[in-house]
Residue frames relative to the residue before (quaternion, step in Angstrom):
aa qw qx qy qz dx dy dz
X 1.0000 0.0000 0.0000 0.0000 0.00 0.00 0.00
X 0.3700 -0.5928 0.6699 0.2508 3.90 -1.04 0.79
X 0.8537 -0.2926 0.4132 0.1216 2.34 -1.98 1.72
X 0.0813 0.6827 -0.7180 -0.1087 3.43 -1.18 0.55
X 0.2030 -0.6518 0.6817 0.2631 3.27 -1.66 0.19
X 0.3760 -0.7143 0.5832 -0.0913 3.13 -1.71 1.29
X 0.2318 0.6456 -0.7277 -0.0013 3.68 -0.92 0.71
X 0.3333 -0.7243 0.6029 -0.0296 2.43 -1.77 1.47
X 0.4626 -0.7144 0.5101 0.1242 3.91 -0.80 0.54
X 0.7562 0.3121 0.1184 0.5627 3.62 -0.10 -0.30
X 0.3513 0.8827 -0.2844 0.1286 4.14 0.68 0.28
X 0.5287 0.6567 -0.2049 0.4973 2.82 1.52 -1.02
X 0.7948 -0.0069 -0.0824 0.6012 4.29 0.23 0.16
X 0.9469 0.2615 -0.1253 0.1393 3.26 -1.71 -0.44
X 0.6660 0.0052 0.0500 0.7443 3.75 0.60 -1.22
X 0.5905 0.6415 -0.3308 0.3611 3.85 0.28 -0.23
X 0.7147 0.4796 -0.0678 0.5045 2.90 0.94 -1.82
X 0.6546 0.4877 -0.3009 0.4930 3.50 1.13 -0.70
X 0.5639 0.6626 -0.2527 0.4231 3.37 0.97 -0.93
X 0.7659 0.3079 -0.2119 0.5231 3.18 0.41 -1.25
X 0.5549 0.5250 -0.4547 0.4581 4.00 0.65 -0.32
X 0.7924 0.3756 -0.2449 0.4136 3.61 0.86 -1.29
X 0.3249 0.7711 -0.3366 0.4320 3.23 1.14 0.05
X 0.7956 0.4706 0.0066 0.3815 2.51 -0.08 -2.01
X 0.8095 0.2918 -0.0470 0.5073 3.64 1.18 -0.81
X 0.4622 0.4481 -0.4708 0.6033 2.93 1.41 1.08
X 0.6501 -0.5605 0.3640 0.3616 3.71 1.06 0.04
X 0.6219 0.5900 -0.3854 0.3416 3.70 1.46 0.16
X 0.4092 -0.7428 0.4641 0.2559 3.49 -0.81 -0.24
X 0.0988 -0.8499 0.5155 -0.0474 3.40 -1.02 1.52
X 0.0652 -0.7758 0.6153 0.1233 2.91 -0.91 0.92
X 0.0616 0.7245 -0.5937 0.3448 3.44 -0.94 2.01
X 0.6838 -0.4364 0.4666 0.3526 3.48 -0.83 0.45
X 0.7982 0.0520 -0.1028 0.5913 3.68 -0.99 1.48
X 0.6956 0.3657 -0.3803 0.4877 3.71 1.02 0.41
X 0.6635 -0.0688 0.1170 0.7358 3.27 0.50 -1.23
X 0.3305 -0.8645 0.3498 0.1450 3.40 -0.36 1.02
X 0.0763 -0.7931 0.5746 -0.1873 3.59 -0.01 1.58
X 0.3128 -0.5938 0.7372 -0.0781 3.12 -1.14 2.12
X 0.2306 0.5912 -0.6884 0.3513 3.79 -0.31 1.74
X 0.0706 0.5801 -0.8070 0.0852 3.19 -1.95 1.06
X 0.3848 -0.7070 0.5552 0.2092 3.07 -0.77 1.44
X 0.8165 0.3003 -0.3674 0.3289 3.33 0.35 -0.39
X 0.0927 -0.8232 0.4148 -0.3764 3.48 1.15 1.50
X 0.4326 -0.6959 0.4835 0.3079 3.50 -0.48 0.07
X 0.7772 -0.3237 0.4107 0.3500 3.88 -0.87 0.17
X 0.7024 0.4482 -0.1217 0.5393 2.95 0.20 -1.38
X 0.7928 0.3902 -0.2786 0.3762 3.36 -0.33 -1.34
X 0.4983 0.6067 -0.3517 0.5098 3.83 1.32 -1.24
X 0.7173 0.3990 -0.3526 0.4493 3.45 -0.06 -1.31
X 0.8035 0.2424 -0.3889 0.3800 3.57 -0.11 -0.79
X 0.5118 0.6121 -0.4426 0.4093 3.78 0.83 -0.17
X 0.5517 0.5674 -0.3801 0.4788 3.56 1.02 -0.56
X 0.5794 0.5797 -0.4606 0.3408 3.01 0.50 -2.10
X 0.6634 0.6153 -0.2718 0.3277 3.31 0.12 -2.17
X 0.7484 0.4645 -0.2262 0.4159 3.87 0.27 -1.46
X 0.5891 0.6694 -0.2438 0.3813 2.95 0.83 -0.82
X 0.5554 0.2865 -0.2510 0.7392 3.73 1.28 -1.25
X 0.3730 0.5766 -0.6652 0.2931 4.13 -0.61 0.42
X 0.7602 0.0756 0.1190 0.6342 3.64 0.62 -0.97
X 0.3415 -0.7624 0.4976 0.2335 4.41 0.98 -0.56
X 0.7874 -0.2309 -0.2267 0.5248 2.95 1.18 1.52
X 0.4445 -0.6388 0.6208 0.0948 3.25 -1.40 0.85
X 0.2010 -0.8155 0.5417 0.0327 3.72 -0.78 1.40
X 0.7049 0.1406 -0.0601 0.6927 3.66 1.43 -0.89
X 0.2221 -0.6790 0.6921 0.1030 2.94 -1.50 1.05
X 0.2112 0.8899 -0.3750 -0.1510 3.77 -0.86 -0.04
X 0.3659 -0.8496 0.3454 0.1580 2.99 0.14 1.62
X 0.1188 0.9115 -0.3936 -0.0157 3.21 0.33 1.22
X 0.4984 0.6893 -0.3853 0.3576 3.63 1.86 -0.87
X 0.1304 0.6672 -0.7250 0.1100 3.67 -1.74 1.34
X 0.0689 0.6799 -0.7232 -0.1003 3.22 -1.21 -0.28
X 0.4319 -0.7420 0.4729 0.1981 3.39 -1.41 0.44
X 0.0796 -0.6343 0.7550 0.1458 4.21 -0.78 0.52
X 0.0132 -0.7334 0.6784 0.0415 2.75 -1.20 1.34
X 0.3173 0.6083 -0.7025 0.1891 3.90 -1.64 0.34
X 0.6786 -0.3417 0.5681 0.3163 2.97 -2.01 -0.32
X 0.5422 -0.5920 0.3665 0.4704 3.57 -1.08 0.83
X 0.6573 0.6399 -0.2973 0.2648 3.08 0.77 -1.47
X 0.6160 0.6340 -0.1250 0.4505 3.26 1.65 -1.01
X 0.5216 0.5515 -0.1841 0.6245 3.79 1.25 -1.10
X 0.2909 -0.7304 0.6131 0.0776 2.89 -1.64 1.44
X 0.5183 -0.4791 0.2659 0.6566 4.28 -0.58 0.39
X 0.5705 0.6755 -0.3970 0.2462 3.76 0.90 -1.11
X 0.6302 0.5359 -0.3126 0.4668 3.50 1.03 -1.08
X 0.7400 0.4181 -0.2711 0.4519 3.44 0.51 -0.95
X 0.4962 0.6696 -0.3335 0.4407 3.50 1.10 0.16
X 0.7490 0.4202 -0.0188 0.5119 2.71 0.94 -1.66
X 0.5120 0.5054 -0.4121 0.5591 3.71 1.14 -0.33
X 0.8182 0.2895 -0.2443 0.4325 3.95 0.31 -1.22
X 0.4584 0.6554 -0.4016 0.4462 3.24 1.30 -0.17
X 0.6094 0.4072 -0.2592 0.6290 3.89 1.01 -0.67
X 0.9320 0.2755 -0.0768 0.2228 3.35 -0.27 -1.43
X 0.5003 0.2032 -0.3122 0.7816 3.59 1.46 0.03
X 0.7268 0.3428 -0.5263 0.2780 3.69 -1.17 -1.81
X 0.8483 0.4685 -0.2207 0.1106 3.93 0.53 -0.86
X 0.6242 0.4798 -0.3235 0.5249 2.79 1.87 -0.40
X 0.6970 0.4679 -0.4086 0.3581 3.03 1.41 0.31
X 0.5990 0.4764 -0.4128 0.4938 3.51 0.98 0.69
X 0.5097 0.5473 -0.4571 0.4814 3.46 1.25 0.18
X 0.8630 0.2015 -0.2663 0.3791 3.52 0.87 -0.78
X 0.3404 0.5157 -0.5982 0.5102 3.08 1.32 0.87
X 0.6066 0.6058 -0.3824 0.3447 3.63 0.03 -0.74
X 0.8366 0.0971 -0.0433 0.5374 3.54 1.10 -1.29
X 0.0246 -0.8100 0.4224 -0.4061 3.57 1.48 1.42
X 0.8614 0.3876 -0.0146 0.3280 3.22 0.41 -1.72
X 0.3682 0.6493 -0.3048 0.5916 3.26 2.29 -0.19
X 0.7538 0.4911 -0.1666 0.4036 3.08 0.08 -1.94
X 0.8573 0.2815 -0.2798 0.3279 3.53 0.47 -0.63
X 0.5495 0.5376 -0.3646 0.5254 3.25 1.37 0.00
X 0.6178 0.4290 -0.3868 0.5336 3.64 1.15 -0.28
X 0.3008 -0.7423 0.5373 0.2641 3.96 1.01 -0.31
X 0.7277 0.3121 -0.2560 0.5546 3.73 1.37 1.10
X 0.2770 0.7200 -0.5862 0.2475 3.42 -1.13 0.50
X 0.0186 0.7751 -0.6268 -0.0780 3.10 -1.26 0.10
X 0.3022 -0.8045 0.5114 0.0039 3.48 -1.22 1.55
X 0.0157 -0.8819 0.4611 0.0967 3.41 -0.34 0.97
X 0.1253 -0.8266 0.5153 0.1887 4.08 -0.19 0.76
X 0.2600 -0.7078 0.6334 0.1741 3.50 -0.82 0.72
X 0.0369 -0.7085 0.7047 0.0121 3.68 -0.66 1.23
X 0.4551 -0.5259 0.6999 0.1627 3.18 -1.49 -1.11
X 0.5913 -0.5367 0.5725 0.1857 2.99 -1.53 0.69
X 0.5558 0.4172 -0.3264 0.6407 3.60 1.26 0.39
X 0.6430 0.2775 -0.5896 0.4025 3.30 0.62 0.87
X 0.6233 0.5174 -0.3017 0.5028 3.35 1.04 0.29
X 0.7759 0.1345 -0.0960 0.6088 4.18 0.74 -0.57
X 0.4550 -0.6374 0.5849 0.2111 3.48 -1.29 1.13
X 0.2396 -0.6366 0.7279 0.0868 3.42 -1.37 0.73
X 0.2285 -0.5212 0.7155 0.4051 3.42 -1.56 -0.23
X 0.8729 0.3555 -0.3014 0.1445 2.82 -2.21 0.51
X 0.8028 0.2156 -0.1660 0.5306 3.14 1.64 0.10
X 0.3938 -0.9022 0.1756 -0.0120 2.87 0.82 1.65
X 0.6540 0.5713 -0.0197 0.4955 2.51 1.26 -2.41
X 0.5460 0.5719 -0.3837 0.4771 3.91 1.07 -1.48
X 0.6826 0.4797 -0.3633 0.4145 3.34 -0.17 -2.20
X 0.7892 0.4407 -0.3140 0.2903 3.54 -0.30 -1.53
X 0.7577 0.3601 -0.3406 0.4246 4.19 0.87 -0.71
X 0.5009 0.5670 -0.2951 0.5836 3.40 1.51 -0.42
X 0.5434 0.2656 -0.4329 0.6685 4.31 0.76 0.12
X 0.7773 0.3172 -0.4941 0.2260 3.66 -0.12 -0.84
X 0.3628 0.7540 -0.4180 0.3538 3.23 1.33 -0.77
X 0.6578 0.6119 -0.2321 0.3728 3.70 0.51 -1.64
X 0.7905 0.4841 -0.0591 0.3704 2.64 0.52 -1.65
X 0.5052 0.5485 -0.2673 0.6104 3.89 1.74 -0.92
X 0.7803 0.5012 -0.2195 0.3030 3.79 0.70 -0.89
X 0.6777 0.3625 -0.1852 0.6124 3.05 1.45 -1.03
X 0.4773 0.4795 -0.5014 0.5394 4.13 1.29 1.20
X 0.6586 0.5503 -0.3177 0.4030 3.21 0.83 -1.04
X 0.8022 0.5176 -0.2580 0.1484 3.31 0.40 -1.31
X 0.5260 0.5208 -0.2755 0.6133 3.13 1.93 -0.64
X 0.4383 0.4823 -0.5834 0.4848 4.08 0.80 -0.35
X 0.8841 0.2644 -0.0901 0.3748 3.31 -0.57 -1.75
X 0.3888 0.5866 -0.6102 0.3639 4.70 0.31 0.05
X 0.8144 0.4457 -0.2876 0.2353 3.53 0.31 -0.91
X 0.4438 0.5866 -0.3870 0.5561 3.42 2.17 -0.49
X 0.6849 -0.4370 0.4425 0.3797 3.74 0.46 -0.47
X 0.4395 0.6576 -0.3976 0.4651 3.82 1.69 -0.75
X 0.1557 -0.6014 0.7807 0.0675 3.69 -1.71 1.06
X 0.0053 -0.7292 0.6842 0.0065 3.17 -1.11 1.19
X 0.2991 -0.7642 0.5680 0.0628 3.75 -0.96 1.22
X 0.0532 0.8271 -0.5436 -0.1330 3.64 -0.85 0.03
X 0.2463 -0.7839 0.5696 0.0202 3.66 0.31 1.63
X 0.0840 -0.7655 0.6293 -0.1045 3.60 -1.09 1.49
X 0.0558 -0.8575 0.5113 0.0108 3.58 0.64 1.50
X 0.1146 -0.6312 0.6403 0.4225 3.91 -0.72 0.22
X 0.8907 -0.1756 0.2055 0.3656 3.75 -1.36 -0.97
X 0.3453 -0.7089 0.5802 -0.2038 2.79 -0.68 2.29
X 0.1555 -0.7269 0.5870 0.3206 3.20 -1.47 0.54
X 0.2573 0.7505 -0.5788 0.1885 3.08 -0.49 1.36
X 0.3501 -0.8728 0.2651 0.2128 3.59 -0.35 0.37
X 0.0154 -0.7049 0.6432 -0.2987 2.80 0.41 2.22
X 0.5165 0.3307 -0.5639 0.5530 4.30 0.83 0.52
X 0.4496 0.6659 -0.5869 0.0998 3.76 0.35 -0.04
X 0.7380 -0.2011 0.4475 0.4633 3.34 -1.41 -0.41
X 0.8147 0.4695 -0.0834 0.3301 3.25 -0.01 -1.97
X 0.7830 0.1311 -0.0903 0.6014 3.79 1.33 -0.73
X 0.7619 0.1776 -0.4041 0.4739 3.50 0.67 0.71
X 0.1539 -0.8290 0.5196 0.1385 3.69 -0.73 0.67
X 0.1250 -0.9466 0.2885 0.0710 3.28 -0.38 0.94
X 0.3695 -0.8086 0.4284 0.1618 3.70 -0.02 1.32
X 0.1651 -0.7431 0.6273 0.1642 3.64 0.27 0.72
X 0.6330 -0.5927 0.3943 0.3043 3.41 -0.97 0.77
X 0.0578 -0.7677 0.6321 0.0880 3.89 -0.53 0.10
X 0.5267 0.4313 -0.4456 0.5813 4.11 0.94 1.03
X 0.2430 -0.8080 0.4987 0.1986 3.00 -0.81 0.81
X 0.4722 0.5443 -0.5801 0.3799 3.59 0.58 0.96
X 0.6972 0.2317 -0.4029 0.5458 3.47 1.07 -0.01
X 0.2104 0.8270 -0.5190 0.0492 3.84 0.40 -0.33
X 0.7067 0.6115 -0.0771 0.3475 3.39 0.77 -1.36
X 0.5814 0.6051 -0.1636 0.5187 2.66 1.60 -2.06
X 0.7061 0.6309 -0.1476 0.2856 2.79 0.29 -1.79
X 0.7563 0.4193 -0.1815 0.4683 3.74 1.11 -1.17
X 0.6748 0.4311 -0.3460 0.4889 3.03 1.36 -0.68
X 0.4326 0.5623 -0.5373 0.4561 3.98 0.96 -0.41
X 0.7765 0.4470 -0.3158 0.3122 3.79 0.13 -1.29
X 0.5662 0.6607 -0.2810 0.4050 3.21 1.43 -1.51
X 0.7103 0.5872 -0.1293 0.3660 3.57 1.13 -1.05
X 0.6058 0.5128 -0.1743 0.5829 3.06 1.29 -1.48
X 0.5531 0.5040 -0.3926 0.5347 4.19 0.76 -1.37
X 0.6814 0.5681 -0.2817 0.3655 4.14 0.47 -0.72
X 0.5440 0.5188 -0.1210 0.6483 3.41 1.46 -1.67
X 0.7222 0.4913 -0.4261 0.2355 3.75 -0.13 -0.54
X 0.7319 -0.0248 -0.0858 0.6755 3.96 -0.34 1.39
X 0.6226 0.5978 -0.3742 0.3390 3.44 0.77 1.04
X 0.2825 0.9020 -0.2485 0.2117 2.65 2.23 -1.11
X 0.4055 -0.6846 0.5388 0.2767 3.94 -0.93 -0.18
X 0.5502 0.5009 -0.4313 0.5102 3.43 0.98 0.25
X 0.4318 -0.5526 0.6633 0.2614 3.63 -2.12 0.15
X 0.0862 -0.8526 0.4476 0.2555 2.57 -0.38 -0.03
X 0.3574 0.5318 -0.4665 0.6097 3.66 1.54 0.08
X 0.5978 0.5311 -0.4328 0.4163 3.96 0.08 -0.55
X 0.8667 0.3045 -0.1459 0.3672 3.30 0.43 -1.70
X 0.4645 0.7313 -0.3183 0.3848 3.17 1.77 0.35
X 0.5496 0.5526 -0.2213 0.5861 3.00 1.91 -1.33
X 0.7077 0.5287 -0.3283 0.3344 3.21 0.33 -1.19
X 0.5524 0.6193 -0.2569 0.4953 3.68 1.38 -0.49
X 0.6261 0.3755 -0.2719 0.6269 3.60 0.44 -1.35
X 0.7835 0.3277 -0.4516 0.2736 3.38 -0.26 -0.76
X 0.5144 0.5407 -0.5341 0.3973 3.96 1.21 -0.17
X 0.7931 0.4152 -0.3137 0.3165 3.45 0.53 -1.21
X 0.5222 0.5263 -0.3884 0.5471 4.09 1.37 -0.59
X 0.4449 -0.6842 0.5182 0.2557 3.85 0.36 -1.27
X 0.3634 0.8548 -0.2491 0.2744 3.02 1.44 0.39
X 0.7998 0.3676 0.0370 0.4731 3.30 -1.18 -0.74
X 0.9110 -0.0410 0.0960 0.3989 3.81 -0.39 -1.27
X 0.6991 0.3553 -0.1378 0.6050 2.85 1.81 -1.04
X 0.2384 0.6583 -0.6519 0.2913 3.88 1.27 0.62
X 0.7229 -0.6680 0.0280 0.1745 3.27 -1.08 1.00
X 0.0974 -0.5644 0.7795 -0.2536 2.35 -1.24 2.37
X 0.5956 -0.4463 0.5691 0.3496 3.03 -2.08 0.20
X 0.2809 -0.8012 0.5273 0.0341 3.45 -0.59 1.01
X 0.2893 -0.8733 0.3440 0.1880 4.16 -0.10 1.10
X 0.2600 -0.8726 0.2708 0.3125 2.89 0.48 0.84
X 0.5844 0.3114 -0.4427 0.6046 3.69 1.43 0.52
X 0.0858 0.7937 -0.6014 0.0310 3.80 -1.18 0.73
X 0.2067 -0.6087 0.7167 0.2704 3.76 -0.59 0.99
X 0.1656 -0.5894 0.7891 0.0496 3.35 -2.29 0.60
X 0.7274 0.4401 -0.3582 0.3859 3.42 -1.43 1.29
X 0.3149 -0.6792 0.5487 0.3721 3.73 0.10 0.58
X 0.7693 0.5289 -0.1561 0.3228 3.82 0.42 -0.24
X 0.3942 0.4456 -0.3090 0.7420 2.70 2.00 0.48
X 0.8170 0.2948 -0.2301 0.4390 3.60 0.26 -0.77
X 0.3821 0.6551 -0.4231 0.4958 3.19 1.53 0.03
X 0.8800 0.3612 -0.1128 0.2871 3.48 0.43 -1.40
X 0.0902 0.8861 -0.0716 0.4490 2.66 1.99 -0.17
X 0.8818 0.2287 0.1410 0.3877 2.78 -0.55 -2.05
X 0.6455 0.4936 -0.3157 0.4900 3.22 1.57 -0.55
């Protein structure tokens, strides 16, 4: 099989970080922070994306997988969230992954190949309390993916939507989830004990994540499990995602 090339979103810890190791050691090529080195912020302007691509693009002279992996979480009650937060949540998690793959759209279709991968979440599928903002870009997300994919199947473009439930990765960290302890006291309580819980859950989670990392590459290479099978191009990962789900 030829080399693929890979850009990844989001690299630096958890599903990213795995990615690019497993990647890498299957013999493809990534282009990701601390690999090829790529100054990207998704939440960048148009403009600036597009010509950063332009740029990535010559690194290797084309790009076969995108994955739009970068999120972080604002967490609180609505009532509790400023408009700014909720900006800033969709501002990462939808506004960016949709200018990254608009940005690199125009590759993909002029090559009549590609393949998009969206990391969601089991939060586009089950309400939580207290993190409003998450639930809501993780549904719109969903909802952007399953338009797109009929737009762009017929150019020749594979578009995946990966629906992990609880990973250890460290999206409860400090660094990707910010938490608004409640300041009403009808939710006060709630509110500590949601956090009190989550501060417990963090790199505890019941997922691998190296596992569910493999378990990814191998949908989009064909490999391993998905050596040939029809591959779905939506797929929850984690008995706990499909657990919740179902309820």
């Amino acid at each position: 099989m030829t080399p693929l090339v890979w850009l990844i979103t989001g690299c630096t810890s958890g599903f990213g970080k795995h990615f690019v190791h497993q990647i890498l050691a299957r013999g493809d090529k990534v282009i990701a922070t601390g690999v090829d080195v790529l100054q990207l912020d998704v939440t960048d302007t148009q403009q600036s994306l597009d010509a950063t691509m332009a740029k990535t693009i010559g690194i290797h002279g084309r790009i076969d997988v995108l994955v739009n992996n970068a999120a972080f979480i604002q967490a609180g009650a609505v009532e509790d969230l400023e408009h700014e937060d909720w900006l800033a949540e969709f501002d990462t998690n939808v506004f960016g992954v949709i200018k990254v793959t608009k940005a690199l759209l125009p590759h993909f279709r002029t090559r009549k190949a590609g393949t998009m991968v969206f990391i969601s979440s089991r939060s586009g599928w089950v309400g939580d309390p207290f993190v409003p903002a998450y639930l809501g870009s993780k549904f719109a997300l969903e909802g952007i993916v399953e338009s797109l994919r009929p737009d762009t199947s017929p150019l020749g473009i594979c578009t995946m939507l990966i629906e992990p439930g609880r990973f250890q990765t460290k999206l409860l960290s400090s660094r990707n989830m910010v938490p608004r302890y409640s300041t009403i006291p009808d939710y006060g309580q709630a509110s500590k004990d949601f956090f009190a819980g989550l501060a417990k859950e963090d790199m505890n989670q019941p997922g691998v994540t190296a596992k569910g990392a493999s378990i990814i590459l191998n949908l989009v290479r064909k490999e391993g499990v998905a050596e040939e099978r029809d591959v779905p191009w939506r797929l929850l990962i984690g008995t706990d995602c499909y657990e919740g789900i179902k309820e």
